[in-house]
TIZAZA-111478 format. One record per residue (C-alpha): residue number from 0; residue in three letters; x, y, z. Coordinates in steps of 0.05 Angstrom, whole numbers, plus 5000, padded with zeros to 4 digits. Layout:
<rs>
R  pos  code    xx    yy    zz
R  NUM   ALA     X     Y     Z
...
</rs>
This chain:
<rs>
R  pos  code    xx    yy    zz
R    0   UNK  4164  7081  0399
R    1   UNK  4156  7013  0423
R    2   UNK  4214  6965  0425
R    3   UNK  4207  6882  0420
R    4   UNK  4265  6840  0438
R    5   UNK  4247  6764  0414
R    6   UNK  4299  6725  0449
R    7   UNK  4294  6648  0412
R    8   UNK  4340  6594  0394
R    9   UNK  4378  6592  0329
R   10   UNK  4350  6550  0271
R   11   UNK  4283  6590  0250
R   12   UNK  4280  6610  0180
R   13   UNK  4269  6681  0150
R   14   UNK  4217  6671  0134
R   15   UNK  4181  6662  0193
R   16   UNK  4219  6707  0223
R   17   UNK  4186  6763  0169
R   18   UNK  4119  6730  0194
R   19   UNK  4134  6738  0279
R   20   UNK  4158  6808  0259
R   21   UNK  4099  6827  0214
R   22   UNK  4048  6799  0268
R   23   UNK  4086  6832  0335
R   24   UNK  4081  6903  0291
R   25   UNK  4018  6887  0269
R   26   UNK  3988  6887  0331
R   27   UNK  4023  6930  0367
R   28   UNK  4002  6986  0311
R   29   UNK  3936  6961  0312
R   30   UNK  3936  6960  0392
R   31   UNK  3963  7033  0402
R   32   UNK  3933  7066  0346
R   33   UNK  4012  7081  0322
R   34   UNK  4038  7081  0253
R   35   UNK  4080  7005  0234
R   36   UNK  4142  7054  0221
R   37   UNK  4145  7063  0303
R   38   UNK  4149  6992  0318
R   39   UNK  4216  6964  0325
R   40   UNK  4228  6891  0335
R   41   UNK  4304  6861  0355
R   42   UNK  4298  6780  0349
R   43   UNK  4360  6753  0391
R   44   UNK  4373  6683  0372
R   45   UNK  4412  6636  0418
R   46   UNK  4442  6582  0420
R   47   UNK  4421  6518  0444
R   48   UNK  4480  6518  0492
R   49   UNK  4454  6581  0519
R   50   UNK  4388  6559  0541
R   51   UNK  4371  6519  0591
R   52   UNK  4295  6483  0622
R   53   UNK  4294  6451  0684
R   54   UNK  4360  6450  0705
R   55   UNK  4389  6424  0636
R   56   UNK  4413  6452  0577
R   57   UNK  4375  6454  0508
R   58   UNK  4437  6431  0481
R   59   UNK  4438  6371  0530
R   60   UNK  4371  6349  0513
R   61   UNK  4372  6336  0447
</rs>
C-alpha cells in the first residue's frame, strides 16, 4: 500500500489537484503492477508563510 504526501503551497485548484492525484496513482499502479485502489495520495498544502527558498520566505517574495 503505497502512501504519497504532496506537500505544495495553497492556491492550486481541484482540479489539478484530481489531475497530480490521477497521474501519481497512475503510475505508481502502473509501476508496481498494484491495483489504483492501493494507492493513497495526502496533498498537504501550505502556506506561503510556511515556505521558505534561500533564506526568505515565499510570503516575502512576492
Amino acid at each position: 500500500m503505497p502512501v504519497v504526501i504532496v506537500k505544495m503551497r495553497k492556491g492550486w485548484s481541484v482540479e489539478q489537484k484530481r489531475k497530480i492525484v490521477k497521474e501519481f496513482t497512475d503510475t505508481l499502479a502502473r509501476t508496481l503492477n498494484i491495483e489504483p485502489e492501493l494507492v493513497t495520495i495526502m496533498i498537504d498544502e501550505l502556506e506561503l508563510e510556511n515556505i521558505a527558498k534561500a533564506g526568505k520566505l515565499r510570503s516575502d517574495t512576492l
